[in-house]
C-alpha positions in Angstrom: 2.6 22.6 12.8 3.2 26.2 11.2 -0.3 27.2 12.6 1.2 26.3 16.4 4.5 28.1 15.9 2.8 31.0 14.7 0.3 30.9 17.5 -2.8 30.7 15.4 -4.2 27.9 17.3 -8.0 28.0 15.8 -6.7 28.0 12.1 -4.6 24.8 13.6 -7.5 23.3 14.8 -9.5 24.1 12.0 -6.9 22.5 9.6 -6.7 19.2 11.5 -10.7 19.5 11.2 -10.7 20.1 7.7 -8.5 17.2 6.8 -10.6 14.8 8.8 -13.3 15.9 6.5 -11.7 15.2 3.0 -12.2 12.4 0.5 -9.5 10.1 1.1 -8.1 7.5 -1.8 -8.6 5.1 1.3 -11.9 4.7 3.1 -10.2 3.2 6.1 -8.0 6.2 6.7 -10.6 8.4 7.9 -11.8 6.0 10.5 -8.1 5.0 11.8 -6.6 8.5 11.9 -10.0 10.1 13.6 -8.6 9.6 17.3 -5.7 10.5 16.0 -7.3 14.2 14.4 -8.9 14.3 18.2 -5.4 14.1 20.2 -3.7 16.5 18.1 -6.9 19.0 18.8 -6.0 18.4 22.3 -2.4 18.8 21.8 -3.1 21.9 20.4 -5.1 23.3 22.7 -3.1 22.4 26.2 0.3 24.0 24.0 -2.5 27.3 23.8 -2.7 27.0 27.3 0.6 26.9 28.5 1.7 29.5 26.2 -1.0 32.2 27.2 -1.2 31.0 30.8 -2.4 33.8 32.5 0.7 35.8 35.1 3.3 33.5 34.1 5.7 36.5 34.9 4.9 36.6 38.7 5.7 32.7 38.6 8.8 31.1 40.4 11.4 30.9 37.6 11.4 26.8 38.3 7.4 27.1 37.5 7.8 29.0 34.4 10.5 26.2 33.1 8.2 23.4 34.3 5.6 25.5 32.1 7.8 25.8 29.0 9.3 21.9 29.2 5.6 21.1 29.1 5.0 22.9 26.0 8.3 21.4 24.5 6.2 17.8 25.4 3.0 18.9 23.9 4.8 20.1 20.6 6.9 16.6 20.3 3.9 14.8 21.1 2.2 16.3 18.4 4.8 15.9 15.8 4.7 12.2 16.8 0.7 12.0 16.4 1.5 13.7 13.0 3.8 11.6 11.8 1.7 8.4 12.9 -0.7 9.9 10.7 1.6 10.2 7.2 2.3 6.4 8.5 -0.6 5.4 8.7 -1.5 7.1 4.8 1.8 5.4 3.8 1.0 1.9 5.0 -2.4 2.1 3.5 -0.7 3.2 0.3 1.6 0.4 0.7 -1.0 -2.5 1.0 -2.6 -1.3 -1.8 -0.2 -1.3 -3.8 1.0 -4.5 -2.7 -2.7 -6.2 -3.5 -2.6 -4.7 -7.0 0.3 -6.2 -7.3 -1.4 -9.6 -6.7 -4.2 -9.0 -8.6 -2.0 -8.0 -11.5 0.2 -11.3 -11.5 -3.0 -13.9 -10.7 -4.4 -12.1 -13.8 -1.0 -12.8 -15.7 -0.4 -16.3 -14.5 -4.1 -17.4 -15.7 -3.5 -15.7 -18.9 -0.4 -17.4 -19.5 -2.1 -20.7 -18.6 -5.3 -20.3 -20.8 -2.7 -19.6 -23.5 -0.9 -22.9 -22.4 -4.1 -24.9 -22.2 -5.4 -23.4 -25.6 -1.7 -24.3 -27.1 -2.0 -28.2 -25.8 -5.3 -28.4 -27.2 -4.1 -26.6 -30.8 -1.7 -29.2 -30.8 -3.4 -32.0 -29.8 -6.8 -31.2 -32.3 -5.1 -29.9 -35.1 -1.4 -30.6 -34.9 -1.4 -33.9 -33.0 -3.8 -35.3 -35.6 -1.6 -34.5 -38.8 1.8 -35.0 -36.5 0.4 -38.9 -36.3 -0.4 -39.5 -39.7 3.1 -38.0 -40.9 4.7 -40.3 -38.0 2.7 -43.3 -38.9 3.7 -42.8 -42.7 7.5 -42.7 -42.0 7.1 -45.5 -40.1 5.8 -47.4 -42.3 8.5 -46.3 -44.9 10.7 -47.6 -42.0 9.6 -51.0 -41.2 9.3 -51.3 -45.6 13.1 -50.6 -45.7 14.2 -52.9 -42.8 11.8 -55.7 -44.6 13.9 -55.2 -47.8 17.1 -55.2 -46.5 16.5 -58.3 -44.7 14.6 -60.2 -47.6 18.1 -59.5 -49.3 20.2 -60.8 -46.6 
């Protein structure tokens, strides 16, 4: 945008080439932003025309305000393409973030339930064995004592 403004249209165009061309974080981004690259090219070059058309001065003063309103158009449109284009990046970003996010908590939930599993089994092997024969003997203890009260009733 600062390359329009100052009127240095092919180091514009050669920007908006040049980002086209980098390694993105997101392969997709190149190939959705690409028509994208190509309209602001255009843009660029129709606001070069109707800033250096040729005799605008002997035009009508209507014509050279139809001329100007146009380039007003041109340089909206392309800060609209432009920021479709951070939108784009930023919904990208976004998604990715938000699948990490899933990936992240499936790995925690199955964590948490191989540690559940693995703490039912503990207790069921090693605990649950030893947990029964403590039981058992108490109840036995139990059912010894109720037999000797009653024998003395």
């Amino acid at each position: 945008m600062t390359w329009v403004i100052d009127e240095q249209y092919e180091r514009a165009i050669q920007e908006l080439k040049g980002f086209l061309q980098k390694d993105f974080d997101y392969p997709e981004y190149t190939r959705r932003i690409e028509r994208y690259i190509g309209h602001c090219v255009d843009l660029v070059h129709a606001i070069r025309a109707k800033r250096r058309f040729p005799g605008v001065k002997s035009l009508t003063m209507a014509k050279q305000q139809e001329l100007k309103e146009k380039f007003h158009q041109h340089f909206e449109e392309l800060q609209e393409v432009m920021a479709k284009i951070e939108k784009i990046h930023n919904d990208l970003k976004l998604a990715d973030i938000r699948s990490t996010v899933l990936v992240v908590r499936a790995a925690v939930n199955a964590a948490f339930m191989v540690a559940v599993v693995a703490f039912f089994v503990e207790l069921v092997r090693g605990q649950g064995q030893s947990t029964l024969q403590v039981v058992d003997a108490y109840l036995k203890d139990f059912i010894d004592f109720i037999n000797q009260w009653l024998y003395w009733l």
